[in-house]
Residue, then its C-alpha position, 0 to 999 in steps of 0.5 A: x219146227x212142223x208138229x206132228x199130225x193129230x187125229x180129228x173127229x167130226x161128230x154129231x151129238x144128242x143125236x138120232x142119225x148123221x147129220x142131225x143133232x149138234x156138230x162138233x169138232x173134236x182134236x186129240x193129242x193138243x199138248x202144247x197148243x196155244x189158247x189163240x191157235x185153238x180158238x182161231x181154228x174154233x173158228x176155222x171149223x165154224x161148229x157151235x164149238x171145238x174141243x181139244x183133248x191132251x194128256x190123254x191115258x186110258x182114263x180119260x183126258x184133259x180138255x179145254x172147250x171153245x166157241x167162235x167167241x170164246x172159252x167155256x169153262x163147261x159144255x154139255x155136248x163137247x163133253x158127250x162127244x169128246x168121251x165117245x172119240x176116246x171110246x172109239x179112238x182108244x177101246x173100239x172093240x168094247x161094249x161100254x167104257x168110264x171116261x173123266x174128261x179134266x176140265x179147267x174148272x171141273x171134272x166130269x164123268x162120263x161112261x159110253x156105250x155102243x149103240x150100233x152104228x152110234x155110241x150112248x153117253x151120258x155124264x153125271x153133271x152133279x146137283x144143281x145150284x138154283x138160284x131164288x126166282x127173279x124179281x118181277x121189276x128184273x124179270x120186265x126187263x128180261x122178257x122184253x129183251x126177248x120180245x116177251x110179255x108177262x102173259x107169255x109166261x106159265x103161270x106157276x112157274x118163275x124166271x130162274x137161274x139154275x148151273x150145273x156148270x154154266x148158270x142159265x135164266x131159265x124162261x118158261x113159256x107156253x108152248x105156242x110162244x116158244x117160236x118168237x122168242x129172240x134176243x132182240x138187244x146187243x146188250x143182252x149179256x149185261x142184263x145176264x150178268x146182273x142176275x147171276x147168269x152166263x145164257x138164257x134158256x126159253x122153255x116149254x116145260x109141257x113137252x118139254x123143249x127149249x131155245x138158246x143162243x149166243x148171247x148176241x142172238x145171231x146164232x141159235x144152238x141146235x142142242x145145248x147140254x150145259x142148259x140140259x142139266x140146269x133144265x132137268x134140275x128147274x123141272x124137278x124143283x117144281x115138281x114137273x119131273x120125278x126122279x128116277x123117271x127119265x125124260x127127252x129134253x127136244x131142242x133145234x127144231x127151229x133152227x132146223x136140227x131137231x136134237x133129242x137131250x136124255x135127262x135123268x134125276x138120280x139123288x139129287x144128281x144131273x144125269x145128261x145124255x145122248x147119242x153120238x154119231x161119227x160123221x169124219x175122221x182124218x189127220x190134221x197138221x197144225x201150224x208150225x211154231 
């Protein structure tokens, strides 16, 4: 039996026009949709990642996040992104709006404004979980796996595993060893795992701006809320940001997308934002059962 069309959105997150920051797919009315069916059209789309929101009401919705390689059980910008379609797919006219958007792991609450032709959003990712600095033995072999040496490093600040959803290493680096760094193993994920952590995050804590990538290293993000949240928290940890002060985490200027990440500390909590652009819009028709 063919199912019926669904609304697509093509937009582009922790952005500051069309066509910059990151590209995301976003699909409503997905109930029903097999795991393999939304990751194979993942990877039809070839965003960084796809989400897909079903048992929408007025809200928020249920929503399920993929890669090319796999589910996420948290993303920053699919989260951004997916709120603003609702706000644009289901209360145009408004000025602002509240979503929860029921991940599978977690929910997560997220308003949205109008800015013109874009819409604000920003989530509360909660307070973060921050792991005890690496070990100097573990940390060695971390930093060559990312082609760095001890002396990269800024010297007051360790290697550190830091969630608000997804752990990330944070790596801080100066800020003139931030363009070489790369993953530079196929094995990187397994030297992850054994310190607690699902990515990396290289730093320069001065401007601030980071670096991430799949853990392969082929792909490098361009904007990568999840790591946001985890880098605001590690900075206001070590007394680098104040809370109530917000700031502008950059991202994807080497991979030529510049993004502009908005942080906030409020009681102890992560605040994550960033604007969100339409690019398209249109009907798809899934696949046939």
């Amino acid at each position: 039996m063919r199912r019926q069309p669904v609304r697509y959105f093509h937009v582009d997150v922790f952005a500051s026009r069309r066509l910059a920051g990151n590209g995301l797919a976003v699909f409503l009315g997905t109930d029903g949709w097999s795991d393999d069916y939304m990751h194979e059209l993942t990877r039809e789309m070839r965003q960084f990642e796809s989400i897909f929101l079903d048992e929408i009401d007025d809200l928020g919705a249920a929503a399920r996040i993929f890669t090319m390689q796999e589910e996420l059980p948290f993303a920053g910008h699919p989260v951004l992104g997916a709120a603003a379609v609702l706000h644009l797919a289901l209360v145009p006219a408004a000025e602002a709006a509240r979503w929860r958007l029921r991940l599978p792991a977690r929910e997560v609450e997220v308003t949205t404004q109008r800015r013109n032709d874009a819409l604000l959003a920003e989530m509360d990712q909660g307070i973060a979980t921050i792991s005890p600095p690496i070990a100097t033995a573990e940390a060695g072999a971390l930093l060559d796996a990312l082609g760095l040496r001890p002396g990269d490093l800024v010297d007051d600040l360790p290697l550190q595993v830091v969630s608000t959803g997804l752990p990330y290493l944070i790596v801080p680096v100066r800020g003139t060893v931030l363009r070489r760094a790369a993953i530079r193993t196929r094995d990187f994920e397994t030297q992850l795992a054994a310190v607690g952590a699902r990515f990396v995050y290289v730093l320069d804590p001065a401007e601030p701006e980071g670096r991430t990538w799949d853990n392969l290293g082929d792909v490098e993000d361009v904007a990568t809320g999840s790591a946001a949240g985890p880098t605001a928290a590690y900075l206001h940890h070590h007394g680098r940001v104040q809370s109530g002060i917000p700031f502008v985490l950059h991202q994807g200027r080497f991979a030529g997308r510049p993004s502009e990440l908005g942080l906030r500390i409020d009681g102890g909590r992560v605040f994550v934002s960033g604007e969100v652009w339409p690019v398209i819009t249109g009907l798809m028709t899934p696949a046939a059962d």
